[in-house]
C-alpha positions, 0 to 999 in steps of 0.5 A, a space after each residue: 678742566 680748573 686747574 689744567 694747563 693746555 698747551 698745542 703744538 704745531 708738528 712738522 708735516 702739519 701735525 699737532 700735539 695737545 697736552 694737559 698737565 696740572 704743574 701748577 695746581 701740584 705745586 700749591 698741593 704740594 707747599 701745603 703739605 711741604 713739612 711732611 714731603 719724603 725727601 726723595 720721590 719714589 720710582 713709580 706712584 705706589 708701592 709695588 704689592 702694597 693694598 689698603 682696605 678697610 675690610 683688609 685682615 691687617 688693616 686696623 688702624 686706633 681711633 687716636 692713629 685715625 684721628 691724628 690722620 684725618 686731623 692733619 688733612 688726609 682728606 684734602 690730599 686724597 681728594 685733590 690726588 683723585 682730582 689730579 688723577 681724574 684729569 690727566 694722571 691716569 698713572 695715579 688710579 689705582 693707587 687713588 682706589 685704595 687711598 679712597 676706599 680708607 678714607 673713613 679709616 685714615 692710617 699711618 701706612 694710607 698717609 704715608 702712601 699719599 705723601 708719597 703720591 704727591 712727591 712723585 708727582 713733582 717730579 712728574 707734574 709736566 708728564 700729563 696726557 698727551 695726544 697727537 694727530 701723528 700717533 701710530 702703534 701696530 699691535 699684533 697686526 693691527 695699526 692703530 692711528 690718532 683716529 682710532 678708538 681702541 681700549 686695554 683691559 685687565 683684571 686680577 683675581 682674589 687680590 683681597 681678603 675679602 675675595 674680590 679683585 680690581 678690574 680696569 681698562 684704558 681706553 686710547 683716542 688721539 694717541 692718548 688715554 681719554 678713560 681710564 678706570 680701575 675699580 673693584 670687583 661687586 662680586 667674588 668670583 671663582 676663577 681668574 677667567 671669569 674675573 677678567 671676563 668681568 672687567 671685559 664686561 666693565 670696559 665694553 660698557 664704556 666702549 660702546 657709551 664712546 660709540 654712541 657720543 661719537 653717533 650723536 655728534 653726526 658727521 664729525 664724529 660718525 667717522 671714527 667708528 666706521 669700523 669695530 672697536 678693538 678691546 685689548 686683554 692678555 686672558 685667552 680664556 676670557 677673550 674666547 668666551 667674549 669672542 662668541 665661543 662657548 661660554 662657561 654656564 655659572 657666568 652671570 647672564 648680564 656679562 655676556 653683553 659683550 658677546 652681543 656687541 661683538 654679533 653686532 660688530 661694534 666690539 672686536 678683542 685683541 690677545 695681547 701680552 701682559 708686558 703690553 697691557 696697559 691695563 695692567 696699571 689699573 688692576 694691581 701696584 705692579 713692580 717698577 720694571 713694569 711701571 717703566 715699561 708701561 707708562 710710557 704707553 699710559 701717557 701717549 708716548 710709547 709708539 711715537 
């Protein structure tokens, strides 16, 4: 937690609030880096349809223009924005994938996008995560409350040159994201259904790893389990073959876990629109009407 400010609230009816942000730590990021600071903060984060890569066809940065890069610190900024991100701006994570995954190739365009990364962070530095013992939303039907354990999940399909895709999910308890990952793809996969069946894949994995921490914390945490976790996605195709219907015969045998643990009754899924998709700030750089939409869901916020 170096570098996070904690802050409780006391609500009325005997409620609480807790949230984590990192002002302080942005703004001695940002003074080190002040002389290359856009004037202006941009909307959202990153830049909507931009993607980085190494492998990228358009991408293929000098050896002076990687140097010059790496010399003014790309390294520094993009480790201390995964840091940031890692802590309490989930907002940041696909971003930061892509920051990363050039990191032994720094550019103009990957500078460029860090620096814009950090502004909209200080303007942004005391919106952080936040949890409340008061939180409610209803989706479809069903009512989530502080002490429910539920999770998002997307996934994109060859977004890549290289035919792979990003996959992510968001996982809520207490009103507010505790996990969030937003990751590529091992593998190339053939149809949109079996990418996001992927990323349903990813995202129970870590939903039952959070089932377990709460077993092995006996009586306090055994009560946020009692029932199913509820796994959120906006793909009917992937979400039947998850939901014990039948499956597609060229799917990798070891993505069909979560039809287990949906067998078990640890692992229930929800369809959901994409406009409510919280994931989806995890798979793609989304437009800003979407940033917008989402966001305030990503920082606990949405349904209060």
């Amino acid at each position: 937690m170096l570098g996070v400010l904690r802050e409780v609230t006391d609500l009325p009816g005997g409620h609480r609030m807790l949230k984590l942000s990192m002002p302080e730590y942005i703004d001695e990021l940002a003074e080190s880096f002040e002389e290359y600071l856009p004037k202006q903060a941009p909307s959202a984060p990153w830049k909507p349809k931009t993607l980085l890569g190494i492998k990228q066809n358009d991408y293929d940065p000098s050896e002076a223009e990687q140097k010059k890069y790496y010399d003014l610190g790309y390294m520094k900024l993009v480790g201390s924005l995964l840091w940031i991100a890692r802590m309490s701006y989930d907002e940041l994570a696909f971003g930061i994938s892509q920051l990363c995954s050039v990191m032994s190739k720094p550019s103009e365009i990957a500078w460029t996008a860090a620096l814009n990364m950090l502004k909209w962070l200080v303007e942004n530095k005391h919106c952080g995560a936040c949890y409340r013992t008061d939180f409610s939303e209803t989706i479809d039907g069903v009512t989530f409350s502080a002490n429910d354990l539920y999770c998002y999940v997307d996934s994109g399909h060859g977004q890549f040159d290289d035919g792979k895709a990003q996959h992510g999910h968001v996982m809520v308890f207490g009103g507010g994201t505790v996990k969030s990952v937003s990751k590529k793809h091992d593998v190339v996969t053939a149809a949109t259904q079996y990418s996001e069946y992927i990323g349903q894949f990813h995202a129970v994995q870590n939903c039952i790893a959070a089932r377990n921490l709460f077993e092995e914390l006996g009586e306090i945490g055994e009560k946020y389990i009692q029932s199913c976790t509820y796994v959120l996605g906006d793909n009917a195709a992937a979400l039947g073959v998850g939901m014990l219907k039948k499956a597609p015969g060229h799917f990798e045998l070891k993505y069909h876990y979560q039809r287990e643990m949906v067998e078990q009754k640890k692992i229930k899924f929800i369809k959901v629109g994409t406009l409510e998709n919280t994931a989806d700030l995890m798979t793609k750089a989304v437009e800003i009407v979407v940033f917008k939409r989402l966001y305030p869901k990503l920082k606990g916020i949405a349904a209060l």
